[in-house]
DOLUMKOL-883022 format. One line per field, with one value per residue (C-alpha): chain; x negated, y negated, z; residue in one letter. Coordinates in nm, 3 decimals. Layout:
ch: [A_...]
xx: [X_...]
yy: [Y_...]
zz: [Z_...]
aa: [A_...]
***
This chain:
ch: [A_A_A_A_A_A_A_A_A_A_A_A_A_A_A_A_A_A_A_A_A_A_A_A_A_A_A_A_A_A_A_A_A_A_A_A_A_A_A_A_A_A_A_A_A_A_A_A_A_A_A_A_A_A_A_A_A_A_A_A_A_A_A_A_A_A_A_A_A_A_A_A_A_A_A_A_A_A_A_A_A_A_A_A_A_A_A_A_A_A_A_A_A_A_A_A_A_A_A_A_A_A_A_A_A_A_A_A_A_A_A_A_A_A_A_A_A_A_A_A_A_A_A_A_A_A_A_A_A_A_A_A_A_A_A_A_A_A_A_A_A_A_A_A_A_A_A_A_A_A_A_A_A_A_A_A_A_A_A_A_A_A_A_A_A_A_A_A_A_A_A_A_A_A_A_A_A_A_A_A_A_A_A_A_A_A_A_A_A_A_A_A_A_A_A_A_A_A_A_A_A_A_A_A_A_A_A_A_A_A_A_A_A_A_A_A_A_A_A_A_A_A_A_A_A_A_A_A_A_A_A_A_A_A_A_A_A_A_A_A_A_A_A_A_A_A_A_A_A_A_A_A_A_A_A_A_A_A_A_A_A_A_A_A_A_A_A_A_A_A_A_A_A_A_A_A_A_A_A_A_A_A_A_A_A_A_A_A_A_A_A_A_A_A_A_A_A_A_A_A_A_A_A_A_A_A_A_A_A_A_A_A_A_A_A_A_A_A_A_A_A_A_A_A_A_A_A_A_A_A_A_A_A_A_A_A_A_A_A_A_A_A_A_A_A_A_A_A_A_A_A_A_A_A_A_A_A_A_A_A_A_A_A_A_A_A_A_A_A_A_A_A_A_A_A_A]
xx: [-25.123_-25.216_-24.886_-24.787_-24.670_-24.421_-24.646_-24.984_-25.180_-25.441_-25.754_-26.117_-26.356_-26.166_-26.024_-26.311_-26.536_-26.272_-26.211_-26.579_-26.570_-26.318_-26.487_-26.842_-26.638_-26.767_-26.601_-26.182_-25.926_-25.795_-25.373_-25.459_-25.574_-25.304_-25.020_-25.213_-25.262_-24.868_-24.752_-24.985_-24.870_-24.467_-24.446_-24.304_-24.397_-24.443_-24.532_-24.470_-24.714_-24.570_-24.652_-24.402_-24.115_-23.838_-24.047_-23.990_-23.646_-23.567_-23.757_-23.565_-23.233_-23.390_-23.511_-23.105_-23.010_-22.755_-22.587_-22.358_-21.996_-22.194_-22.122_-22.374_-22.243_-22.515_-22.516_-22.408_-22.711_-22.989_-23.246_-23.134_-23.362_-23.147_-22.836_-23.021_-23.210_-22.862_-22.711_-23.008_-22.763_-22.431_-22.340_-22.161_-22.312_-22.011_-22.109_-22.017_-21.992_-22.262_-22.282_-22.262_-22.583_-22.853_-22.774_-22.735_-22.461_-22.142_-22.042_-21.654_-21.700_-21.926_-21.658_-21.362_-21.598_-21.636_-21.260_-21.185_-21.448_-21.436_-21.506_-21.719_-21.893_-21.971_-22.342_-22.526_-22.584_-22.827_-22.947_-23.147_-23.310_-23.316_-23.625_-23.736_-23.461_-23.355_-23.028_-22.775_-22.906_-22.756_-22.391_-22.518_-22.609_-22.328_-22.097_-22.304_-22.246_-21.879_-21.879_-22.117_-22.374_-22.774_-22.873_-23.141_-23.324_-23.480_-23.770_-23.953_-23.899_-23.960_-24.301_-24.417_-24.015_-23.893_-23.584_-23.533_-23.958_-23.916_-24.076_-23.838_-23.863_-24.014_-23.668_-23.489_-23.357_-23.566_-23.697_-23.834_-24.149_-24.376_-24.709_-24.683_-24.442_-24.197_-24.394_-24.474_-24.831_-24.902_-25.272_-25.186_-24.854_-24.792_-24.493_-24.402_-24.116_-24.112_-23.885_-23.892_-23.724_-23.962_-23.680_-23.654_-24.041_-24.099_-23.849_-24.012_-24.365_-24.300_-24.056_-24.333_-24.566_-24.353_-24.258_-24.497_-24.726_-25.079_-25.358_-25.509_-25.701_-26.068_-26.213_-26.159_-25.833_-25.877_-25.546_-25.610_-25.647_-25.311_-24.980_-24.616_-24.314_-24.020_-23.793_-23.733_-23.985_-24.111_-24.491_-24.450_-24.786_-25.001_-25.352_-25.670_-25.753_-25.403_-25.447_-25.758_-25.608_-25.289_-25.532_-25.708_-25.353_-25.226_-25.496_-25.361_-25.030_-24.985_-25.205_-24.980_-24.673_-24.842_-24.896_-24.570_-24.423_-24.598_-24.556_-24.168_-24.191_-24.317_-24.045_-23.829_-23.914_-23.963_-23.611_-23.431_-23.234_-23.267_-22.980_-22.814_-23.027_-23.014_-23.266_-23.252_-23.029_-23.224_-22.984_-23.243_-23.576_-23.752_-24.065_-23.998_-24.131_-23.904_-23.790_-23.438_-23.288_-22.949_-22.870_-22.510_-22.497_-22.675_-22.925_-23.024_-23.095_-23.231_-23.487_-23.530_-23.681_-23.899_-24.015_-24.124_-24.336_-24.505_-24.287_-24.232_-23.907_-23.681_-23.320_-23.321_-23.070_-22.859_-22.553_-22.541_-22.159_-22.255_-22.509_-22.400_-22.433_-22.293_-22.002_-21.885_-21.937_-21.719_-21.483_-21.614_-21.485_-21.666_-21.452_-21.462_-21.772_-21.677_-21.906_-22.236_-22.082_-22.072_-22.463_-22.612_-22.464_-22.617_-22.971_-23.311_-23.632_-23.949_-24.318_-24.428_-24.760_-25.072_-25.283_-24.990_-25.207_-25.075_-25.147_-24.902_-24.617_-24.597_-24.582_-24.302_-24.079_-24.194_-24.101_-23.746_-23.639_-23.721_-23.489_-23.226_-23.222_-23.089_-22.825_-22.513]
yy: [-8.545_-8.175_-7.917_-7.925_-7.574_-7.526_-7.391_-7.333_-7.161_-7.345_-7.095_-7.181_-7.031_-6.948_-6.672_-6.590_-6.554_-6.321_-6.078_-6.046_-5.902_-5.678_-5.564_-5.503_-5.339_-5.586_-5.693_-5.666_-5.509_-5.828_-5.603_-5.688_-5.985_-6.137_-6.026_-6.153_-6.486_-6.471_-6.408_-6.673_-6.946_-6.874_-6.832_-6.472_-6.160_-5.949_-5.974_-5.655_-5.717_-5.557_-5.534_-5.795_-6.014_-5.780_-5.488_-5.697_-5.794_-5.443_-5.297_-5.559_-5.349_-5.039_-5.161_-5.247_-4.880_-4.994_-4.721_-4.667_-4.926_-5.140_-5.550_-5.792_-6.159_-6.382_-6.709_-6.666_-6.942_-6.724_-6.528_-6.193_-5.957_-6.057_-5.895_-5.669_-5.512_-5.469_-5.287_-4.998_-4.889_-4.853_-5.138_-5.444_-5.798_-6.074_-6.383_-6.743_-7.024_-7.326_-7.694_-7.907_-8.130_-7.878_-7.594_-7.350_-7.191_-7.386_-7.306_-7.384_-7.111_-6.859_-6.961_-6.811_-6.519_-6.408_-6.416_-6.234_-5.939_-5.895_-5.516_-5.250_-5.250_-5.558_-5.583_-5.911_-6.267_-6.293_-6.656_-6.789_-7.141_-7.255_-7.495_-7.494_-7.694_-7.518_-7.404_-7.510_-7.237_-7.304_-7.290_-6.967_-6.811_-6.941_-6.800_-6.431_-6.411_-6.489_-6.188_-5.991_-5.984_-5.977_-6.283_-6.215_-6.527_-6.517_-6.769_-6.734_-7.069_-7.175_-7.054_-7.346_-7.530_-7.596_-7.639_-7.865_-7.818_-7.466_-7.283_-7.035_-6.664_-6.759_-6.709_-6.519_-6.142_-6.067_-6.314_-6.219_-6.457_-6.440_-6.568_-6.473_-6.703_-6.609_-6.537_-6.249_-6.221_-6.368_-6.326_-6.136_-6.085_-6.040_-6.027_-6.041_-5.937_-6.116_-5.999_-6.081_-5.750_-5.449_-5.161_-5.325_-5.361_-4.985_-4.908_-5.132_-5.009_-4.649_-4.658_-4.902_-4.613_-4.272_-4.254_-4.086_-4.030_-3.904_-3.848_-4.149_-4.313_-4.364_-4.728_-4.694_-4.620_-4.198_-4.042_-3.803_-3.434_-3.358_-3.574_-3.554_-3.716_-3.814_-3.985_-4.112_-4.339_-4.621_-4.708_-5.072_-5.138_-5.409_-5.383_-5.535_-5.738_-5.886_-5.936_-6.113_-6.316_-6.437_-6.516_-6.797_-6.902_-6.877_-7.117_-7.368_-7.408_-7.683_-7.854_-7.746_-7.859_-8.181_-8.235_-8.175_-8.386_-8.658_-8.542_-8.517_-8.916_-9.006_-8.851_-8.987_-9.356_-9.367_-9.151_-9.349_-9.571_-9.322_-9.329_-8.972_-8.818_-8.743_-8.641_-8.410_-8.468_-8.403_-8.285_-8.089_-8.015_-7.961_-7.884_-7.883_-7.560_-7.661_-8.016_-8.015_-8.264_-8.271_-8.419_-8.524_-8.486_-8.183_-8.042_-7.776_-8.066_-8.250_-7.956_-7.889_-8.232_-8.228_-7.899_-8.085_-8.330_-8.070_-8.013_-7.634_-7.642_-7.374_-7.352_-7.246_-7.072_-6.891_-6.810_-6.419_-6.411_-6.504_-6.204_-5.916_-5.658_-5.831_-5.995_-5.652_-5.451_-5.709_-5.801_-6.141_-6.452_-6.793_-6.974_-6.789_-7.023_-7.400_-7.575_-7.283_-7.309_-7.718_-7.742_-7.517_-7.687_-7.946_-7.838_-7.857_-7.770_-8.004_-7.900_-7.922_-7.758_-7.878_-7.913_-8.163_-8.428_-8.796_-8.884_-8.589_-8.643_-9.002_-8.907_-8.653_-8.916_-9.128_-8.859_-8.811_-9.166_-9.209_-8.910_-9.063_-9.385_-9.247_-9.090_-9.174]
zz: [3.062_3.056_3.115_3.520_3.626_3.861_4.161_4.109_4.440_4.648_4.709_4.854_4.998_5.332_5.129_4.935_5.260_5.476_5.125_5.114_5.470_5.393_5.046_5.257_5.584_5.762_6.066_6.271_6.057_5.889_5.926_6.317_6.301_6.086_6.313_6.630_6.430_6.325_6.657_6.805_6.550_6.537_6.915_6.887_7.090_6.801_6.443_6.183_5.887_5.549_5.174_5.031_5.169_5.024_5.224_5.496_5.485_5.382_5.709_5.890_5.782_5.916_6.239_6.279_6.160_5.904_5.765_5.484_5.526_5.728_5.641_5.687_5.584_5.394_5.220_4.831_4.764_4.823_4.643_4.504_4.736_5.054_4.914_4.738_5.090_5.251_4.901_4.929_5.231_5.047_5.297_5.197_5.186_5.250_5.092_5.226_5.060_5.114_5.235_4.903_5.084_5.224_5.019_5.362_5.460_5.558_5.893_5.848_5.576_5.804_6.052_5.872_5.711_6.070_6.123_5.884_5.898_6.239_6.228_6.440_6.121_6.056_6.191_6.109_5.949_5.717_5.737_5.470_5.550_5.142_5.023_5.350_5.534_5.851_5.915_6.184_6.426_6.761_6.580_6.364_6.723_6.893_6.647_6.656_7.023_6.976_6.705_6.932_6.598_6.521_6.339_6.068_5.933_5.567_5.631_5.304_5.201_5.542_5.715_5.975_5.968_6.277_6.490_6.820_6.822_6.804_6.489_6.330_6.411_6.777_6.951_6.661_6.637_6.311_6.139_5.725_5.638_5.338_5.209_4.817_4.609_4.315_4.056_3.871_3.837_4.223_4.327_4.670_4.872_5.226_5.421_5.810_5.986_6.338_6.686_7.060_7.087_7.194_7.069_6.684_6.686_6.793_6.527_6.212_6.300_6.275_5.983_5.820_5.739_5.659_6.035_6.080_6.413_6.479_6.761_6.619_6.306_6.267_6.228_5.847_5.875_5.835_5.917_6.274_6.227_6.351_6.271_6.280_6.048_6.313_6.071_5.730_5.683_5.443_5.236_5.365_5.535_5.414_5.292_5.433_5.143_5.149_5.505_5.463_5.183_5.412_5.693_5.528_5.409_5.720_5.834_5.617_5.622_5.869_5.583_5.313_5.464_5.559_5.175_5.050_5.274_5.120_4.773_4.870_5.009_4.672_4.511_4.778_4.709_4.306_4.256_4.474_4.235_3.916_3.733_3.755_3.987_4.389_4.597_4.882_5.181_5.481_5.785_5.975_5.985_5.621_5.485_5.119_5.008_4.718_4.633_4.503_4.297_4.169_3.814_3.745_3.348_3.116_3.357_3.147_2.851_3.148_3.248_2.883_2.777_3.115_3.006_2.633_2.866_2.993_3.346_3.471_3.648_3.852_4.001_4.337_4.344_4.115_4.341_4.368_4.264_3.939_3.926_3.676_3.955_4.183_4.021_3.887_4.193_4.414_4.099_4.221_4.034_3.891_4.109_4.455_4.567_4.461_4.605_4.542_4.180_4.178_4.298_4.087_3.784_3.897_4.090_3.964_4.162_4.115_4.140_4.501_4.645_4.774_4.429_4.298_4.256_4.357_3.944_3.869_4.072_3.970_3.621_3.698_3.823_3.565_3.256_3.502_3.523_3.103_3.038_3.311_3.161_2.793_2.935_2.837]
aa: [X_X_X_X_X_X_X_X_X_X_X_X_X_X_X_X_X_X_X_X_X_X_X_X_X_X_X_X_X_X_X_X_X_X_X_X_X_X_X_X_X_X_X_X_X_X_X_X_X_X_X_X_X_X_X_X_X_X_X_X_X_X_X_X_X_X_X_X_X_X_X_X_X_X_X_X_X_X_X_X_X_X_X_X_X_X_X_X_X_X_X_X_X_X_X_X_X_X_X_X_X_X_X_X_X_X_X_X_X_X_X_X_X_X_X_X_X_X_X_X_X_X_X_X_X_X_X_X_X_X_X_X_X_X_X_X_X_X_X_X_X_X_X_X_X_X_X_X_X_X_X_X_X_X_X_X_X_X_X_X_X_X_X_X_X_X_X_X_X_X_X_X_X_X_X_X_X_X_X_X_X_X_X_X_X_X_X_X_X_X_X_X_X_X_X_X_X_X_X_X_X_X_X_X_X_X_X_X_X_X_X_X_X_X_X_X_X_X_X_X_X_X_X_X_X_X_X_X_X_X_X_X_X_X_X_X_X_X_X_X_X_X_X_X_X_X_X_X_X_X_X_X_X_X_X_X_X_X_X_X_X_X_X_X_X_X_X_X_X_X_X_X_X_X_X_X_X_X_X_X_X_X_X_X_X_X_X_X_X_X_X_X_X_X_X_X_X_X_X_X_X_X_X_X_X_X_X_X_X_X_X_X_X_X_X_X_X_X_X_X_X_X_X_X_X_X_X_X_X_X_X_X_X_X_X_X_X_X_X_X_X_X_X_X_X_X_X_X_X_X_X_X_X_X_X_X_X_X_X_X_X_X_X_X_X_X_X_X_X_X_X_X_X_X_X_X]
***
């Protein structure tokens, strides 16, 4: 069995065709098309198209004017950009601790968090909906009313989820999507930032692109002959051959999620009984843009000899308290998020994507339940 990476991309010619238009200027401008396709397929009145998912999440902070002292509370099990977005402020990102089964925030915790910060300054949550299983919204909504907060959902992991039939970002404050995944050399990225709110829109599109306003651009994309800067501004606008790139993808997701669902059902039925090893908890919707399993002895031993078999692994996610920057900016200690702490001792992300073939994944579970079964 040849080496099985972690995530590999799926690419045809949908993507091939709609670059080609954009390489011969043939045809819409893919930028406009992609947000009218967004918009169309979340349910959302607007969709802000941007460079990355960091851009977006970022642009997302400005669109809510935070400002220096500001607090915006976020899950401690999350990826290190959504923090990270809220730190290029000088404001302050309150962590909460998580729900030892879906990995999302605990709302006991957010709860108390809440409580406790209850401040003029205190100005958001920043959800994240981790592997793609979707937060408890209506109490994460409930409880920002109470506070009299924006909610902010970090949907990376979670484009095409939804919630009581409702696909996430269509009735959101801001919601942060992306189309390129973690890895360093990724053959395009895209991001999208999506509202209901006219105001925050107005606000992300202008800051987007330097703030800056004009008496119009040619079809080519020609800045007018007169323009004006209005505020400080961003380079966060994404390019047409990205565009065309996230189009095609977009196209498919319904697909892709369709597939990992039955890659996760596999893993589902031959884990079951493996010795060691759980499999997901599913409380809510989920779409397993990761599949996370949780080994009770040696993970990193456990990861280690699936890596010898040829089996790229990742840990989703390394709890941001235990992040250099983080842990000495905050004085943060080991033990100040138990149960974050207890699952990522323990968690270990599977290959899942659409180009898994059936042949694969039953070898995975095959090389998993050997290395389960000499444990001791």
């Amino acid at each position: 069995m040849k080496d099985i990476p972690f995530y590999k991309p799926s690419v045809d010619n949908a993507e091939r065709k709609l670059i080609n238009e954009v390489l011969d200027f043939n045809g819409s401008c893919k930028i406009e098309e992609l947000e009218d396709d967004f918009s169309k397929y979340i349910g959302c009145d607007y969709s802000i198209s941007t460079c990355n998912a960091t851009a977006a999440m970022h642009l997302a902070m400005c669109a809510l004017d935070l400002k220096r002292g500001d607090k915006i509370i976020c899950s401690v099990n999350s990826f290190p950009s959504v923090a990270e977005v809220v730190r290029h402020f000088d404001a302050e990102p309150i962590f909460v601790d998580i729900d030892k089964d879906d990995f999302n925030m605990d709302m006991n915790e957010l709860e108390k968090v809440l409580d406790k910060s209850n401040h003029k300054k205190l100005k958001a949550i920043f959800v994240t909906h981790v592997a793609g299983q979707v937060a408890n919204l209506d109490k994460i909504y409930e409880l920002a009313n109470i506070y009299g907060v924006k909610v902010v959902e970090d949907a990376t992991q979670a484009l095409g989820a939804t919630y009581k039939g409702k696909k996430i970002g269509s009735s959101s404050d801001i919601t942060a999507f992306r189309f390129s995944p973690q890895m360093k050399n990724a053959i395009a990225s895209a991001g999208v930032m999506t509202t209901n709110d006219e105001e925050l829109m107005q606000r992300a599109k202008l800051l987007r692109t330097h703030a800056l306003i004009s008496d119009g651009w040619d079809r080519f994309g020609n800045l007018g002959y007169v323009y004006d800067v209005v505020d400080i501004g961003l380079k966060y606008d994404l390019n047409e051959l990205n565009a065309a790139f996230s189009i095609a993808q977009l196209k498919k997701n319904d697909l892709f999620i369709k597939r990992r669902l039955e890659i996760a059902a596999i893993y589902d039925e031959e884990l079951a009984n493996c010795p060691h090893v759980s499999t997901p908890i599913k409380k809510y919707d989920h779409i397993y843009n990761e599949y996370i399993i949780k080994i009770d002895k040696n993970r990193d031993s456990f990861a280690k000899e699936l890596s010898q078999n040829g089996i790229f692994t990742s840990l989703h996610f390394i709890p941001l308290h235990l992040l250099s920057y983080y842990k000495h900016k905050y004085n943060l200690r080991v033990n100040d998020f138990p149960i974050a702490l207890t699952n990522y001792q323990q968690i270990l992300s599977l290959p899942i994507y659409t180009g898994l073939t059936n042949k694969e994944v039953y070898y995975i579970c095959e090389q998993i339940k050997e290395i389960a079964k000499n444990r001791v």
